[in-house]
VEXVO-6691 format. One record per residue (C-alpha): x, y, z. Coordinates in steps of 0.1 Angstrom, whole numbers, plus 5000, padded with zeros to 4 digits. Example, Ala and Ser with C-alpha at 12.3 -4.5 7.8 and 13.67 -1.06 7.14 Angstrom:
<pts>
512349555078513749895071
</pts>
This chain:
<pts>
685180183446687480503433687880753461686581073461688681343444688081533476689381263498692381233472692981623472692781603512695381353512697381563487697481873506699081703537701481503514704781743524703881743560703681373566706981333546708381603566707481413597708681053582711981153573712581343607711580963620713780753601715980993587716080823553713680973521712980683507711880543534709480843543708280853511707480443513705480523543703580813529702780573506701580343525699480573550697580673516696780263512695480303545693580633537692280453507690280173523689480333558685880493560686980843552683280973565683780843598687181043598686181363625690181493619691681373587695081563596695081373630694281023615696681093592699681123614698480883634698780613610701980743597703880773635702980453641704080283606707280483612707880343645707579973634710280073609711980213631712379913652713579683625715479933612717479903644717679553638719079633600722079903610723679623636724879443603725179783583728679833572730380103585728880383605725480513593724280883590721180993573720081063541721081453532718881683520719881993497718582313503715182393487713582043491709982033505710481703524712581953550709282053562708982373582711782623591710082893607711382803644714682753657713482433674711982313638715782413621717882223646715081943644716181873609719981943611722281663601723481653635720081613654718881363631722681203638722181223675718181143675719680773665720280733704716480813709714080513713711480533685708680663708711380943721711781003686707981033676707281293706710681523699709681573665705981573668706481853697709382023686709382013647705482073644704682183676701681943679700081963716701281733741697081563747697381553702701081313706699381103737696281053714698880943685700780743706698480553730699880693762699080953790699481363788702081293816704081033801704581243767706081523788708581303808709381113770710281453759712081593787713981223782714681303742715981653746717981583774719981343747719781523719721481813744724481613749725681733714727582053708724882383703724882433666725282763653722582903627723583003593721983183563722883113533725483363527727483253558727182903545728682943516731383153531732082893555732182653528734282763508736782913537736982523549737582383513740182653506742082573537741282133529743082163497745582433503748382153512748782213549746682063576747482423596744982643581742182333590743282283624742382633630738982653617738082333637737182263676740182083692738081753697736381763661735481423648734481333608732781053598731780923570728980673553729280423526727480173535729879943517729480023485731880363489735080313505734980493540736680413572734080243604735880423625735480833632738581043631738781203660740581543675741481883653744581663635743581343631740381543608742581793592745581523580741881323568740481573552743881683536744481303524741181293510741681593486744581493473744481363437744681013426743680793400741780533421739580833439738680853405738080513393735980503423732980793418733480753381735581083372736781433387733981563412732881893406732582073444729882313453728982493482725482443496723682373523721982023537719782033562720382343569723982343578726882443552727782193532730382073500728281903474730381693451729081593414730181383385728281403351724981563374724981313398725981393437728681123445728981263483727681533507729881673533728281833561730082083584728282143620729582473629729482563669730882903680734082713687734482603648733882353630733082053654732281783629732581653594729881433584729981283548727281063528729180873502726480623499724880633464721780463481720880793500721881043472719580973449717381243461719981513465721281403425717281493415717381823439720381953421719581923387715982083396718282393410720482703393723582523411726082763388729982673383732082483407734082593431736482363419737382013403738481803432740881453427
</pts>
């Protein structure tokens, strides 16, 4: 039997919030979006009258899909090739969820969702539950099956990790694209000097291809070691070429809400470069180069007024 278009339309209007929450989880889009998916199967066959909360049931079946994904995908990234960083997402797209908070920004910054990768999936589920949408502490026991008490000692536990990294700095956009282009200028200007200074003495950049890209499994680590990197990788050459299919086009942006360099061939995003700036600099480099998880930045551009490039890089 069809559903209601009620039932559909309720279902609709909590769409963006359930693949906010599912891609703060796994920190891959098509994942969340495969899990929205599937929570609307679920939706679809339940007994929607019997449904006192929709919202609640909702995110209830969607945590918990998430955190049996989350447990293979464990399973999945001890044979992934190289190191692995999440899927970026370009400034503008609704899948970012809310931004109104400082606690929801950083919850959604490349670096949390880099560090929350230390967190155990129910660590994960009650950090961004609690911090990103600021559900109540008796809502996330209900979700998860466990006591008041326990969900405050799991989040104490989660932000205690997610601590350990370096206090991001927040940026509008302005400042991000400053910083951008201030960190490419000094990338490509032939010296590794100018980049040493604009970076934290023990930066690190890493990078994610996931085997299909060419990109070391090993981070660079300390102001030098980035900056002769990041100087190398600039540098033109044919087989840099060969390899994303022509001469990237650079743009300055921001993913997740931290300055980043876009680059684009022929409309389609070949890598994302985030920078996570501290008050210290620029303490990490973090660059997707896996055309897996840029599909969705490649539709994000070409939906936005992205102008003229700051320049042609290779």
């Amino acid at each position: 039997m069809p559903m209601a278009s009620d039932d559909v339309d309720r279902f609709v209007g909590s769409r963006h919030r359930l693949e906010a929450i599912a891609y703060r989880l796994l920190g891959s889009a098509t994942e969340a979006e495969d899990a929205v998916q599937e929570t609307f199967l679920r939706w679809q066959a339940a007994d929607v009258a019997r449904i006192e909360v929709p919202e609640a049931w909702l995110t209830k079946v969607l945590t918990n899909l998430c955190l049996n994904q989350l447990t293979s995908a464990r399973a999945r990234r001890e044979t992934y090739v190289g190191q692995w960083l999440p899927e970026p997402l370009l400034a503008g797209d609704p899948m970012l969820g809310p931004a109104d908070t400082a606690e929801q920004r950083e919850s959604v910054s490349y670096a949390v969702l880099t560090l929350m990768e230390r967190l155990s999936p129910k660590e994960r589920a009650v950090y961004v539950l609690r911090e990103a949408f600021d559900y109540p502490h008796r809502e996330i026991a209900e979700i998860l099956d466990i006591t008041e008490t326990a969900c405050q000692q799991i989040l104490h536990r989660a932000k205690k990790h997610v601590a350990d990294g370096k206090t991001r700095t927040e940026i509008d956009g302005v400042a991000a694209r400053r910083i951008v282009e201030e960190f490419l200028a000094a990338a490509t200007s032939g010296q590794t000097g100018p980049l040493v200074r604009l970076l934290t003495a023990d930066a690190i950049s890493i990078g994610d291809g996931g085997g299909k890209v060419p990109a070391r499994a090993k981070a660079f680590e300390g102001a030098h070691a980035v900056a002769r990197f990041l100087w190398g990788l600039f540098k033109p050459a044919a087989a840099k070429r060969a390899v994303v299919g022509g001469s990237p086009g650079v743009y300055a942006w921001t993913a997740n809400g931290d300055p980043a360099a876009v680059a684009v061939v022929d409309g389609r995003v070949v890598g994302v470069m985030c920078l996570q700036v501290t008050a210290e600099g620029v303490a990490a480099v973090r660059s997707q180069v896996n055309p897996d998880k840029l599909e969705r930045a490649t539709e994000r551009f070409a939906a936005s007024d992205h102008g003229r490039p700051l320049f042609e890089a290779f």
